[in-house]
C-alpha positions in Angstrom: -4.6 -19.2 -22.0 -1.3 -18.5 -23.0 1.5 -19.8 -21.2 4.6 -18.7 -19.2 7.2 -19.3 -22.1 5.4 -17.9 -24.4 4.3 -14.8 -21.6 8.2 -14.5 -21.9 9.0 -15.0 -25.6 6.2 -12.3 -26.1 8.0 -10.0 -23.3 11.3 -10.4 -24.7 10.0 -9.4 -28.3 8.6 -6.3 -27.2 11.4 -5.5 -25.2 13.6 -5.5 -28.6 11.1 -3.9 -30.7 11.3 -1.0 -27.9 14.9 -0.6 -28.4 16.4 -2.7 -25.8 19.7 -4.9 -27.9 22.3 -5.7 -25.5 22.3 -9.1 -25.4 23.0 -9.5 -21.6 20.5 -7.4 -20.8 17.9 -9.0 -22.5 19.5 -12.3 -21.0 19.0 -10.9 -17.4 15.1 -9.9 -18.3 14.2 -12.8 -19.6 16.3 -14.7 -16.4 14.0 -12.3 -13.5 10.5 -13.4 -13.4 9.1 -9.9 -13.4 5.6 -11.7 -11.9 7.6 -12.0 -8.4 8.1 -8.3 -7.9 4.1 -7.8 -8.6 1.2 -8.9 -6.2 -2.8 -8.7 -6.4 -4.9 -8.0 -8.8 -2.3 -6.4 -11.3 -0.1 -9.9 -10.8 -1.7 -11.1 -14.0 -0.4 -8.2 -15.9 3.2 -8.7 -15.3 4.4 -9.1 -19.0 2.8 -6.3 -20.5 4.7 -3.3 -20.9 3.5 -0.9 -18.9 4.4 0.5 -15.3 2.3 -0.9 -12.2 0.9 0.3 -9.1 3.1 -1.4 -6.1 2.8 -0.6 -2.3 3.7 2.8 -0.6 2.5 5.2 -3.8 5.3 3.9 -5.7 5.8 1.9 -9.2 7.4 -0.8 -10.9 8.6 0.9 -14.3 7.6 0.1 -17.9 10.1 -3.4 -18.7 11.2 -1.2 -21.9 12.6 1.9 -19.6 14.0 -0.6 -17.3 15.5 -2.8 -20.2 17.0 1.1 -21.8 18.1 2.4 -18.6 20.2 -1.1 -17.5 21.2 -1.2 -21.0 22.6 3.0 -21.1 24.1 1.9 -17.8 26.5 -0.5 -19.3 27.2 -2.6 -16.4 30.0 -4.9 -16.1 31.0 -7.9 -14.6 33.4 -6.3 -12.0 31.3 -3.4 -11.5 29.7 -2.1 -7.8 26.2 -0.6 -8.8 24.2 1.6 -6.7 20.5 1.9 -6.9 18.6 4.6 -6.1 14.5 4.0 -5.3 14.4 0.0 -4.8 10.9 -0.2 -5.1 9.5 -3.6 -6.1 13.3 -4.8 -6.0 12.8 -5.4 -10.2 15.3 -3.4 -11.4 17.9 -4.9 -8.6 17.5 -8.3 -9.0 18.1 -7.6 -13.1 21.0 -5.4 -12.0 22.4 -8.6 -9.8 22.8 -10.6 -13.3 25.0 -8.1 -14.5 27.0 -6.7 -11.9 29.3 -8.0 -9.1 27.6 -6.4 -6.3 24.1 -4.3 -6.0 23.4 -1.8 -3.3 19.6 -0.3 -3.6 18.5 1.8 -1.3 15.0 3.3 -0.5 13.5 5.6 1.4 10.2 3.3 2.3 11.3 0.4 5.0 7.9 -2.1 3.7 9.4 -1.8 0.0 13.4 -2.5 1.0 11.5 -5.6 3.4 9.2 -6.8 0.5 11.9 -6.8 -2.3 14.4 -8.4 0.0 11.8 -10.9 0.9 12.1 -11.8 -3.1 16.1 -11.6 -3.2 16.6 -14.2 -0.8 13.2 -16.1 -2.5 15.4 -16.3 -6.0 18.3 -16.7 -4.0 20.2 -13.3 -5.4 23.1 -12.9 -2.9 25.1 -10.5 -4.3 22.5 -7.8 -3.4 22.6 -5.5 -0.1 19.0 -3.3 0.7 19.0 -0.3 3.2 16.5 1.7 4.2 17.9 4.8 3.6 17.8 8.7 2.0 18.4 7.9 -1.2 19.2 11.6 -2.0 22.4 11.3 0.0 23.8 8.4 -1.7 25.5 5.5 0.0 28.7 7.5 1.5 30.3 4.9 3.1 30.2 2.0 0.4 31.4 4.6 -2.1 32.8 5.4 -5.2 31.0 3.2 -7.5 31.2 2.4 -10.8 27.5 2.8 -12.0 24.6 4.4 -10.6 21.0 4.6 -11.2 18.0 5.9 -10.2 14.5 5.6 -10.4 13.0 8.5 -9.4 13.1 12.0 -10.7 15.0 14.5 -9.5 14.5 18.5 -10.6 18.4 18.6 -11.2 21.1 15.8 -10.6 21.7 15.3 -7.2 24.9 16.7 -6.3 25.8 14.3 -3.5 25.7 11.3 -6.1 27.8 13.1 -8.5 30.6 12.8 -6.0 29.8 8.9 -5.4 31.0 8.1 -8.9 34.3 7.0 -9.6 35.8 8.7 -13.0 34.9 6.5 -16.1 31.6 6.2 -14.0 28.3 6.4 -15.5 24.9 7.6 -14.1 21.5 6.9 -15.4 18.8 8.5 -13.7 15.0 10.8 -14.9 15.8 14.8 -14.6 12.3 17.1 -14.3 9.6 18.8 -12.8 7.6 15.5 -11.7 3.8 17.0 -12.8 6.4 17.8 -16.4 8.2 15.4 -19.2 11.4 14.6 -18.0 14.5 13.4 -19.5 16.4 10.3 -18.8 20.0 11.6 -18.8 23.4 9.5 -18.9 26.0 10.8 -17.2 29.5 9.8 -17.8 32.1 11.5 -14.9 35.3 12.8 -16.6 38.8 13.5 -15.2 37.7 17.3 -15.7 34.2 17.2 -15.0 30.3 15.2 -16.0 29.3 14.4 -19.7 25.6 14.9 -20.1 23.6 12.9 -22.5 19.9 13.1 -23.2 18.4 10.0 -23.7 14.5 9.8 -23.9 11.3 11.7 -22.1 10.5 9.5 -19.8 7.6 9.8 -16.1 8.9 8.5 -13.3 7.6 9.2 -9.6 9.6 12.5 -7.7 12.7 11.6 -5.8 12.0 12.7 -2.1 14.3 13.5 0.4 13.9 12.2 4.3 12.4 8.9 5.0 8.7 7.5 3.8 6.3 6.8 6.6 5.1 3.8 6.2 
């Protein structure tokens, strides 16, 4: 039986051997206990790099796209991040190391309830859940400086393109969901959006509307 510290050592080497080097972000994933933001019988597979089945359809993503998305994302200690697709809360409470304030949004009210359940279980403060239409962005707490997001969308949603301040970036999956998509970077511009192709990448679709649940 191998144990927790080594669990992590392991997690941590795979997550560099994947191509995840910023040293804060591997200091934040190796800080969040990725085993709190799984339950039941796939709890014991926590470390292993791989995406998981969590409630509502939805899934916690592979540690290596989550460790290459934070990293693309360059967050910085000032920054105001807005999330996208909260699901389990994972990538959140990873964002809460890095950032000065998280907003996550979801469009499932039992996933928002579940991951702030584990927030306020780790004691992350600094992190504010809605239930909400992701699509439409957080309006009201906008411009930020980073946003993210976890599901795909056929092209980048337009309303999130104005939510980003200029010097902003954006790091979210772009494609057909049943297709490969691309994880794109997008960096806003005083003239206009910098695209960037990062890696093919499957991630759930990004709905519109709310989940019933």
């Amino acid at each position: 039986m191998t144990s927790r510290a080594e669990q992590q050592m392991a997690f941590v080497f795979a997550l560099r051997q994947r191509g995840v080097k910023d040293k804060r972000v591997l200091e934040a994933m190796e800080k969040i206990d990725r085993g709190e933001f799984v339950k039941g019988l796939f709890s014991e597979r926590s470390y292993e790099d791989m995406p998981l089945p969590i409630a509502c359809g939805q899934t916690i993503s592979q540690p290596s796209v989550v460790g290459i998305m934070t990293q693309a994302l360059d967050v910085q200690p000032r920054h105001k991040v807005l999330e996208v697709g909260t699901g389990s809360g994972y990538q959140a409470a990873i964002l809460s190391q890095l950032a000065r304030r998280v907003y996550t949004v979801d469009r499932h009210k039992r996933l928002v309830d579940e991951a702030q359940a584990v927030f306020d279980k780790l004691g992350l403060t600094n992190i504010t859940t809605l239930a909400a239409d992701g699509t439409r962005g957080l309006p009201e707490q906008a411009p930020f400086d980073r946003i993210i997001v976890t599901a795909a969308a056929e092209d980048t949603p337009g309303p999130l393109l104005a939510e980003l301040k200029v010097g902003g970036i954006m790091v979210l999956p772009v494609g057909q969901s049943d297709a490969v998509q691309s994880l794109i970077k997008v960096t806003r511009t005083e003239t206009g959006y910098d695209y960037d192709e990062l890696l093919p990448v499957r991630f759930v679709p990004l709905l519109d509307g709310m989940g019933q649940d």
